[in-house]
N, C-alpha and C positions, 0 to 999 in steps of 0.2 A: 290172518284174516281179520279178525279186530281189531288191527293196528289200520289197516286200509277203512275197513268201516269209518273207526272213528275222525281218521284224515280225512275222508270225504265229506264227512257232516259237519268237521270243524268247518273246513274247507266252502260247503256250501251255505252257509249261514250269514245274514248279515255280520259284516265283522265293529266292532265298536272300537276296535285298534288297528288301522288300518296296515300301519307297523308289521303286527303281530303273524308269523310265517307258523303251520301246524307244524313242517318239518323238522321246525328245532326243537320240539318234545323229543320227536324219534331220536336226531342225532345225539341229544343231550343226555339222555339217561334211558334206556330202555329194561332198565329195575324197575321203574315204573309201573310200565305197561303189564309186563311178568307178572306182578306183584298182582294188580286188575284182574288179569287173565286166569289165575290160579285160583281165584276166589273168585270167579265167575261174576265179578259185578257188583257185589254187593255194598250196602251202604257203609260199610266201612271204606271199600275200595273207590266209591264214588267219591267218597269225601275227599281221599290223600290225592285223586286224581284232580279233581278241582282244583285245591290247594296248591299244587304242585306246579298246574296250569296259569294260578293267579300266579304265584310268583315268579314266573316266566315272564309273563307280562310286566307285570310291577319292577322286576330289578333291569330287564334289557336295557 
């Protein structure tokens, strides 16, 4: 359920990398999102998620 959440808000946002596909978080690593999920959100989990997201973008 929070994997769909957050595909649809990446998804409906302006995007600033036109490139950039939400789906290849999901395929790429879903440690990830687990990791988010387990810890409910928190600012620690927000951070590795960003981070995680930047770098997605930055190395494609």
């Amino acid at each position: 359920e929070y994997e769909k959440l957050f595909f649809n808000e990446v998804n409906n946002k302006e995007k600033p990398f036109p490139f950039y596909d939400a789906r290849y978080i999901f395929s790429e690593n879903l440690k990830t999102l687990h990791y988010v999920d387990n810890i409910h959100y928190n600012d620690e989990a927000a951070d590795a998620l960003a981070n995680y997201i930047v770098n997605i973008i930055v190395n494609k």
